[in-house]
Residue, then its C-alpha position, 0 to 999 in steps of 0.5 A: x764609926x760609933x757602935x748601934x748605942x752611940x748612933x741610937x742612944x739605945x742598946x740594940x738587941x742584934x741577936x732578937x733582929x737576927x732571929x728574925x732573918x733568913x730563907x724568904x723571912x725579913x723583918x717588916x715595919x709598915x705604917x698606913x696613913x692618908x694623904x689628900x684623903x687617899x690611903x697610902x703606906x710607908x714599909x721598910x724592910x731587913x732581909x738577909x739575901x747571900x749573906x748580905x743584908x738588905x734593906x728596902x723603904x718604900x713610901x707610895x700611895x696604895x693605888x700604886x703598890x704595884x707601879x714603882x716608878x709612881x712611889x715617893x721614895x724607892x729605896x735600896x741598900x746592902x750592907x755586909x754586917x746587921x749592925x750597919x743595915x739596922x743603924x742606917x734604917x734607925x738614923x734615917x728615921x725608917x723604923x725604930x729599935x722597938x719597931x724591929x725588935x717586936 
């Protein structure tokens, strides 16, 4: 499996993300954007629950914040190493390293 450089072309700071992590605290990219006129979020999410590593990506129109059966997309996954939560948000596109790391 390539390392964080090799699946992003860019060195990864962990140590930055980590900071970041723990008790109710996670890292969080959101972006607004519009369609068909009607205001609408993409979010993604680290947190460490457990010592494990979840990550969350959300797309949906904000009307329906609170209806996740209307959202576009509603993902979940948990991962047992930073590492591995912060390359899959990366490879799939959901943040970039600047995106994490600010």
């Amino acid at each position: 499996m390539p390392d964080g450089d090799e699946m992003t072309g860019q060195h990864i700071d962990l140590g930055k993300i980590s900071g970041k992590l723990g008790g109710k605290r996670g890292v969080w990219v959101n972006q607004r954007y519009e369609i068909g006129g009607e205001p609408a979020t993409r979010e993604c999410f680290i947190k460490k629950t457990d010592g494990r590593f979840n990550v969350g990506f959300d797309d949906y129109l904000d009307k329906y914040e609170d209806a996740v059966d209307l959202y576009f997309v509603y993902l979940r996954a948990e991962f047992s190493e930073l590492s591995r939560a912060v390359e899959f948000v990366v490879r799939e596109g959901f943040a970039s390293v600047d995106d994490l790391t600010r």
